[in-house]
Backbone as ProteinMPNN parsed JSONL, in Angstrom:
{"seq_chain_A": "XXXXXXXXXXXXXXXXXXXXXXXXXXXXXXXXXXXXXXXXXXXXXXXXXXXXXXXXXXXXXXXXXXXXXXXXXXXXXXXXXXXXXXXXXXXXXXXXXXXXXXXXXXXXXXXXXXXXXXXXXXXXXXXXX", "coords_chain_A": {"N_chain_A": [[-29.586, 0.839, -11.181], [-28.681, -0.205, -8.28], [-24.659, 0.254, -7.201], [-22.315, -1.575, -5.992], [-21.198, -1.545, -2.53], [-18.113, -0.818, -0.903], [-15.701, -2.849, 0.509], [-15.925, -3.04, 3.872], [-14.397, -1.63, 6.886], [-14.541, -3.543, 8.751], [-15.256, -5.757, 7.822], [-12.592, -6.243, 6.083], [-11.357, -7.058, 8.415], [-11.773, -9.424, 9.172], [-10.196, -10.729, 6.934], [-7.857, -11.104, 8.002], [-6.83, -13.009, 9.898], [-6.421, -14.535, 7.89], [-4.166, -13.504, 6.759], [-2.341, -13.717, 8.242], [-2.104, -16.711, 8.522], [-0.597, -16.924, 5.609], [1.539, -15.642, 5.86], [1.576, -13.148, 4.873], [2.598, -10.418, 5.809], [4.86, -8.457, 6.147], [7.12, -6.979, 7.952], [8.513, -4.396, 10.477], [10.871, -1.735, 9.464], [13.753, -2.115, 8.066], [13.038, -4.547, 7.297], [11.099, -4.135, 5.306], [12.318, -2.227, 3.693], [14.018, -3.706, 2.556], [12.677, -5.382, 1.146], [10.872, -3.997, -1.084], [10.269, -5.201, -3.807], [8.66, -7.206, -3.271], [6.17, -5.894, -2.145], [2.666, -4.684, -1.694], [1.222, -2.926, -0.522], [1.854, -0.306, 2.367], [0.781, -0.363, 5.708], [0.465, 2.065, 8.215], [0.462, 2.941, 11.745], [-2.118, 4.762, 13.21], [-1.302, 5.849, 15.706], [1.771, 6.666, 15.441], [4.427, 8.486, 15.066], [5.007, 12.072, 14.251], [7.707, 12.381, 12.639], [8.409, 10.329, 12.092], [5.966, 8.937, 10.718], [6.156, 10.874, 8.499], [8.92, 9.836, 7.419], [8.338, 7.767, 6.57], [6.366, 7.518, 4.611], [8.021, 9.353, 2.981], [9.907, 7.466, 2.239], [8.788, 5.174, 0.946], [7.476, 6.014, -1.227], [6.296, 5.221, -3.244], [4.468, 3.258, -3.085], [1.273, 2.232, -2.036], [0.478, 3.848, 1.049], [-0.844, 3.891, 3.461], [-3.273, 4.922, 6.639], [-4.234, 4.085, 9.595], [-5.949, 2.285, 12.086], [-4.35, 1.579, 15.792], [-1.412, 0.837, 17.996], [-1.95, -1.024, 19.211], [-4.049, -2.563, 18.045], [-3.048, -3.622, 16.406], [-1.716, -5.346, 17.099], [-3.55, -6.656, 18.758], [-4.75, -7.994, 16.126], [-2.397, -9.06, 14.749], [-0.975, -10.103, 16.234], [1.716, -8.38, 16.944], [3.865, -7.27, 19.073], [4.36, -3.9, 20.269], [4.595, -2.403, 17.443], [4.272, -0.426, 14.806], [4.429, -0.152, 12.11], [4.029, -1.761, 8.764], [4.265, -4.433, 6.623], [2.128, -5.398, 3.218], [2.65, -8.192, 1.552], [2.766, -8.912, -2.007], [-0.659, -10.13, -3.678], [-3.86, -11.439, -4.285], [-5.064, -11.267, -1.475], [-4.255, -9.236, -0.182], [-4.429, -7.407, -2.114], [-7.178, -7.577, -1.772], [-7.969, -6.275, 0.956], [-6.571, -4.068, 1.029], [-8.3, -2.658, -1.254], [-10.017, -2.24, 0.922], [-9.256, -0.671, 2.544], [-8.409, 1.476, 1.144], [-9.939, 4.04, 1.5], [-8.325, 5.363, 3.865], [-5.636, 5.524, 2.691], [-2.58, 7.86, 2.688], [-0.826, 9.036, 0.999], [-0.192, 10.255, -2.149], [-0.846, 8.416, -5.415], [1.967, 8.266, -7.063], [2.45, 10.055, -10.786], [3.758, 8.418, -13.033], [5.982, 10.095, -15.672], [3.898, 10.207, -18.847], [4.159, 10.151, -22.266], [1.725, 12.475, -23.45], [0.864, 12.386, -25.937], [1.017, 10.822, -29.293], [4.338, 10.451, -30.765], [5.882, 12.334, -32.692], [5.991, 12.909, -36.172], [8.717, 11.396, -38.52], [11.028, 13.742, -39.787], [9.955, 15.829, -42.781], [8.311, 14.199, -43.613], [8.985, 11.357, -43.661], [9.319, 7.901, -43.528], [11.364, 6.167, -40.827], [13.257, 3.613, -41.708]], "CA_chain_A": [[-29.072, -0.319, -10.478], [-27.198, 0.517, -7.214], [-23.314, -0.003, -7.034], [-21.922, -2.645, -4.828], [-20.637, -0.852, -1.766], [-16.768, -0.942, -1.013], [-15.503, -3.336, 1.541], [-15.881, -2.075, 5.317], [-12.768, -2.271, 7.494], [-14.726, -4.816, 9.606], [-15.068, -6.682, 6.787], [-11.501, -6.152, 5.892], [-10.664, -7.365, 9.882], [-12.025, -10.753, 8.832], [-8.969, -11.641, 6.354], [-6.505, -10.782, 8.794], [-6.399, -14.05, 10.31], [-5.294, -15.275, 6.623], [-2.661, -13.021, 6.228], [-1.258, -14.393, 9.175], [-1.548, -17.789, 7.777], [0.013, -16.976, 4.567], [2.616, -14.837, 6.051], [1.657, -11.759, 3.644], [3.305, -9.447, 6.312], [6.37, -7.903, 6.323], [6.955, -6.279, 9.87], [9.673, -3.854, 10.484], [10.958, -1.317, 8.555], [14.424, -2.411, 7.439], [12.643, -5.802, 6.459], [10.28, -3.147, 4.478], [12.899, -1.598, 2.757], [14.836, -5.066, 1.435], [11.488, -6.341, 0.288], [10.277, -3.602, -2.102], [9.891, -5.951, -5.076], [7.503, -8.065, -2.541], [5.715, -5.111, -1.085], [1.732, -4.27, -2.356], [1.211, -1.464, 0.178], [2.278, -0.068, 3.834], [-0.41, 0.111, 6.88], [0.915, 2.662, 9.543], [-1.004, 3.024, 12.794], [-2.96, 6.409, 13.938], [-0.177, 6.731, 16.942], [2.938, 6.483, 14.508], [4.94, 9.728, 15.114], [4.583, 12.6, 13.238], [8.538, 11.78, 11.997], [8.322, 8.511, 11.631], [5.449, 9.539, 9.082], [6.886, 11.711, 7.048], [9.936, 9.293, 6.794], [7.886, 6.104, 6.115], [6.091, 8.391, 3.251], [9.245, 9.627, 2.105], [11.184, 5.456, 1.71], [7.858, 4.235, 0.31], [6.507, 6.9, -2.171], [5.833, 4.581, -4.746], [3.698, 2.433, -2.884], [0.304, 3.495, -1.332], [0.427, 4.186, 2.496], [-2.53, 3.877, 4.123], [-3.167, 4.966, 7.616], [-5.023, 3.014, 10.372], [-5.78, 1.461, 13.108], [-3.554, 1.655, 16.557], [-0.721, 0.302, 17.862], [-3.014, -1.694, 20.041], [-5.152, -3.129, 17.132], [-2.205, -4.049, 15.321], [-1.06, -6.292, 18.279], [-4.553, -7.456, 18.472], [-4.852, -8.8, 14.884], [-1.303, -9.802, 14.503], [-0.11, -10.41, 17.469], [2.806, -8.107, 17.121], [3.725, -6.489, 20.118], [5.19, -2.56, 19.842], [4.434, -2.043, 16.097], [3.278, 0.591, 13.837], [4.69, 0.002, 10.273], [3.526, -3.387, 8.395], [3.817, -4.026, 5.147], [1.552, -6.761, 2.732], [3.263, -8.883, 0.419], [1.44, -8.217, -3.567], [-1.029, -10.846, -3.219], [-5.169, -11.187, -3.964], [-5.506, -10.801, -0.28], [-3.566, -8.005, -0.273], [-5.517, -6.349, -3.063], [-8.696, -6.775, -1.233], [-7.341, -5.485, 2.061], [-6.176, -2.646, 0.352], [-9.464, -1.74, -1.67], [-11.234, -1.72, 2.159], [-8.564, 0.432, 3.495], [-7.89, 2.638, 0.309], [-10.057, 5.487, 2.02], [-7.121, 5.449, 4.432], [-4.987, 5.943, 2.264], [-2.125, 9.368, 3.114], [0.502, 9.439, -0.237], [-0.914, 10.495, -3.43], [-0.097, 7.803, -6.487], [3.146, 8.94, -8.236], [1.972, 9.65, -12.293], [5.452, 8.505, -14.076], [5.597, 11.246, -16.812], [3.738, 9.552, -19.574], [3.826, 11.561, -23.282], [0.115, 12.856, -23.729], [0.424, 12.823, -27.255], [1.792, 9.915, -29.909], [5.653, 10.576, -31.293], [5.96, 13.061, -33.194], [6.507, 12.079, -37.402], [9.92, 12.086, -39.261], [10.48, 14.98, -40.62], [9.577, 15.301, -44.338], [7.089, 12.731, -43.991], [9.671, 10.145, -44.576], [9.446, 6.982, -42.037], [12.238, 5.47, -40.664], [13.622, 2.2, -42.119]], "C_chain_A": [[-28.031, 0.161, -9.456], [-25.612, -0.391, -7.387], [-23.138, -0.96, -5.622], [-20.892, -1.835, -3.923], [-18.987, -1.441, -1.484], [-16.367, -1.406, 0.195], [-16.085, -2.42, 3.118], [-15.027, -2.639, 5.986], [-12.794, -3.467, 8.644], [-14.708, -6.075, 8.923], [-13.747, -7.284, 6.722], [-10.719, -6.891, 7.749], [-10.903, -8.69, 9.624], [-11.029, -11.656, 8.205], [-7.85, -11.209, 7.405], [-5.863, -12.515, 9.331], [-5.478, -15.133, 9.224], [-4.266, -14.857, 6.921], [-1.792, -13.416, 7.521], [-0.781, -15.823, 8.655], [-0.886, -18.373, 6.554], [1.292, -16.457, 4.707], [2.807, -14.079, 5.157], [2.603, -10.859, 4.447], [4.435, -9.385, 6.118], [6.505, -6.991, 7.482], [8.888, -5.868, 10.057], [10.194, -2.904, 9.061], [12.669, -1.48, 7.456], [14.27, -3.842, 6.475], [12.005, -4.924, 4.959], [11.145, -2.973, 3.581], [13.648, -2.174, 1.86], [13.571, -5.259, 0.433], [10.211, -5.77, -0.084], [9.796, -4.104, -2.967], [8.789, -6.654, -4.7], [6.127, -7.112, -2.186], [4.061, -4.634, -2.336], [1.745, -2.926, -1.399], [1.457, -1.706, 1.834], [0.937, 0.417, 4.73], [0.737, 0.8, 8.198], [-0.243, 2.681, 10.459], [-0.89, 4.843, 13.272], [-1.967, 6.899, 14.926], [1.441, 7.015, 16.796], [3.204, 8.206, 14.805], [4.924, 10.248, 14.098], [5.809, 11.903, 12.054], [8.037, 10.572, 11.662], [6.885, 8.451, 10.147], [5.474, 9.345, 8.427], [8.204, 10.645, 6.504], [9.332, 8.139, 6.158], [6.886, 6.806, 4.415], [6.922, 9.217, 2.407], [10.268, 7.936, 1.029], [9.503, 5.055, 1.305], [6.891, 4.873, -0.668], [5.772, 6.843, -3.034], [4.931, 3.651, -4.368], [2.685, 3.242, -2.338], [0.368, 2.796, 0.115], [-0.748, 4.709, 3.093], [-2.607, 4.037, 6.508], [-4.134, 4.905, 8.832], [-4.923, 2.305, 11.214], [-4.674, 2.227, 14.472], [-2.889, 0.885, 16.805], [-1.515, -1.175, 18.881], [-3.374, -3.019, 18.898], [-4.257, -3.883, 16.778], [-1.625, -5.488, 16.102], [-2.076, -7.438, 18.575], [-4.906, -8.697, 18.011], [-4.207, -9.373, 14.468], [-0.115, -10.343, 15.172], [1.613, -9.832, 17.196], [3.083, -6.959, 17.934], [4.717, -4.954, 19.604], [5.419, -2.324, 18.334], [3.614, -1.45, 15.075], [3.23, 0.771, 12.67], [4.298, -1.671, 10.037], [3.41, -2.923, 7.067], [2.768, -5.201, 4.539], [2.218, -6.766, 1.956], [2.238, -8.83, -0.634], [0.512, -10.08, -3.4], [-2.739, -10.811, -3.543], [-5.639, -10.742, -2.595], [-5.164, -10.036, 0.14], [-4.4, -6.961, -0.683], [-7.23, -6.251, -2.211], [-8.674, -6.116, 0.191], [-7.577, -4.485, 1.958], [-7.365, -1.855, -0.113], [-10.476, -1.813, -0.334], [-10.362, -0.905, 2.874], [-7.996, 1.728, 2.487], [-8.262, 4.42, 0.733], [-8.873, 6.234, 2.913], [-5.732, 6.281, 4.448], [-3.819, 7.899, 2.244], [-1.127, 10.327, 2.025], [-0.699, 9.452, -1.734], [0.028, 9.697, -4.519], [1.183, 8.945, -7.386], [2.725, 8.509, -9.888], [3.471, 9.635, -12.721], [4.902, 9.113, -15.084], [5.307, 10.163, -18.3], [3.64, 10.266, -21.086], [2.072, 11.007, -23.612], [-0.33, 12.447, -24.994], [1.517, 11.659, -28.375], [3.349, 11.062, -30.604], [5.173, 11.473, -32.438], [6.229, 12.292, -34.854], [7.572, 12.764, -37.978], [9.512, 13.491, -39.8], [10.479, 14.697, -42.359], [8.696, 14.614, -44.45], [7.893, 11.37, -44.352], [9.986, 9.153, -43.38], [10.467, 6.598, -42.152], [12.424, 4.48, -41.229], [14.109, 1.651, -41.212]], "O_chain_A": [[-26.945, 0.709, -9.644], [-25.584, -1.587, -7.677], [-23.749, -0.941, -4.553], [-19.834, -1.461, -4.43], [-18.73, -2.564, -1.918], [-16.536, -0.63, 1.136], [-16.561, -1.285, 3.16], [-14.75, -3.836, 5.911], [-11.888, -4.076, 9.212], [-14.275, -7.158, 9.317], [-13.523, -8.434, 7.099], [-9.511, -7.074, 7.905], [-9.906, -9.325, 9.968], [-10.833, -12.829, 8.523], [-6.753, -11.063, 6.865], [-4.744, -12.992, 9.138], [-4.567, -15.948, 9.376], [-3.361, -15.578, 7.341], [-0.564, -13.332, 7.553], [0.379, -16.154, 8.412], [-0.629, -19.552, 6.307], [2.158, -16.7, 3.866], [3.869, -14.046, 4.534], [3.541, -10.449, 3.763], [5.083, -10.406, 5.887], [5.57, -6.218, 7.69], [9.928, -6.508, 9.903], [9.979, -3.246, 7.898], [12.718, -1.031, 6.311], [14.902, -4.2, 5.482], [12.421, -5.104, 3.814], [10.908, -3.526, 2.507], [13.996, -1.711, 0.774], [13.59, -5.269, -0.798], [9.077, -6.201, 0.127], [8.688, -3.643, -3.242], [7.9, -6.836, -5.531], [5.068, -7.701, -1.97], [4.24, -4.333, -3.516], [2.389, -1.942, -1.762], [1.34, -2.763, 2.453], [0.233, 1.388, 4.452], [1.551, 0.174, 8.877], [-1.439, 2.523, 10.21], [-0.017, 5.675, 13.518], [-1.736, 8.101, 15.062], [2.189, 7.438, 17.677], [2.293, 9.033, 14.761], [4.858, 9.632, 13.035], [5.504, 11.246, 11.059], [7.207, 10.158, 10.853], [6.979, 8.024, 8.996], [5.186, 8.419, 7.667], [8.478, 10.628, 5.304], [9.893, 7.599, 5.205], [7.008, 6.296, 3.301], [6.585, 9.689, 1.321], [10.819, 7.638, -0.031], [9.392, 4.004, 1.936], [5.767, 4.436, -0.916], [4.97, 7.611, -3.565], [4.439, 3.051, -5.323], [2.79, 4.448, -2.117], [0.328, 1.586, 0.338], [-1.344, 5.786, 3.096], [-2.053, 3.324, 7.345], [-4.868, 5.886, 8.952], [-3.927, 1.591, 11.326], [-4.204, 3.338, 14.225], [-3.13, -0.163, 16.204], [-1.086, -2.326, 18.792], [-2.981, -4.18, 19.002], [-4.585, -5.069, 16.788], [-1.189, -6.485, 15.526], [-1.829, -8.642, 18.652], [-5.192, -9.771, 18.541], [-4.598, -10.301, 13.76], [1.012, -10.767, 14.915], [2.574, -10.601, 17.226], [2.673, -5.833, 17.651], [5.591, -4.981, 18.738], [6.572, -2.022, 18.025], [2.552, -1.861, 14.607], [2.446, 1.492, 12.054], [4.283, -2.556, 10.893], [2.938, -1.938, 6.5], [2.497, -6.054, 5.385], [2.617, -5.734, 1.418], [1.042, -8.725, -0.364], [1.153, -11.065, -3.033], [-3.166, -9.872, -2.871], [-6.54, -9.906, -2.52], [-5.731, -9.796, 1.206], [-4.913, -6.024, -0.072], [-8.055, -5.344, -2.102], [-9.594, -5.329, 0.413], [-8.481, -3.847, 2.496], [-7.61, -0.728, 0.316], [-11.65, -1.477, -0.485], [-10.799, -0.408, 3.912], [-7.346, 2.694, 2.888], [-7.623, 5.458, 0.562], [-8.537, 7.406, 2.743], [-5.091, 7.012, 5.204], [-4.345, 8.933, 1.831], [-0.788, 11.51, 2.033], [-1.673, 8.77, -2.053], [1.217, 9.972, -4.684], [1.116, 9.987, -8.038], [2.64, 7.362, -10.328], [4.219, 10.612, -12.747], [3.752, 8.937, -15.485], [6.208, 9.475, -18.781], [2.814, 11.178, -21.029], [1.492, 9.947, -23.847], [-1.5, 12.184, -25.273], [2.735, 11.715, -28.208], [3.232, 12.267, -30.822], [4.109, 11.265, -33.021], [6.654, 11.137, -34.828], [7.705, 13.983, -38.092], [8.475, 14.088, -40.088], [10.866, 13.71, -42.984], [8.232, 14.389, -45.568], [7.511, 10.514, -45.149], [10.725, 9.453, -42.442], [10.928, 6.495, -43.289], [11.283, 4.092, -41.481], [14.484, 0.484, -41.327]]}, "name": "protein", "num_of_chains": 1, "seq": "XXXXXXXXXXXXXXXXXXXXXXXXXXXXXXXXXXXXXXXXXXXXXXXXXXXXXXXXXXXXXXXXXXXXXXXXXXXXXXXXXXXXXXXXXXXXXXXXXXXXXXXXXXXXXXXXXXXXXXXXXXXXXXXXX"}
């Protein structure tokens, strides 16, 4: 049975017009950086300086950063003139965004150190009370 293929970013160009009407964006990067707790993931554009980057993948490490589009496109789709960082607010339309732009994607998920292996037992064999 074949697999159901994974959005395509034309696809993905189709909800855009929502996320305008929901106001998922976040635009700007000091807005970005208040409204972590809000934030599903960061779209940079293809003409984004190398700095600018490395710093926007340094302040957002924990989120995934996906990289796409021009500054052009971005102006296009969201009518925001001179802008290369954007964030989405966490959101279903977010999430499917995201799984058509995950190839994109430029930061590798951070694994928080999880133990491999259950707790160790008292010693003696004698459980806690």
């Amino acid at each position: 049975m074949p697999r159901a293929s994974s959005p395509t970013p034309e696809s993905i160009e189709r909800l855009f017009p929502f996320v305008l009407k929901s106001r998922a964006l976040i635009v700007g990067r000091d807005t970005l950086a208040r409204s972590k707790g809000r934030l599903h993931f960061v779209l940079v554009t293809t003409d984004i300086s190398e700095n600018s980057r490395e710093q926007i993948l340094k302040d957002f490490a924990h989120y995934p950063v996906v990289q796409h589009y021009t500054e052009a496109d971005i102006e296009e789709f969201f009518r925001l003139k001179g802008t290369k960082v954007i964030g989405f607010t966490k959101s279903g339309l977010a999430q499917s965004i995201y799984a058509g732009l995950k190839e994109y994607r430029i930061n590798q998920p951070l694994n928080p150190s999880k133990p491999s292996a259950p707790p160790p037992a008292p010693p003696s064999g004698h459980t806690a009370a």
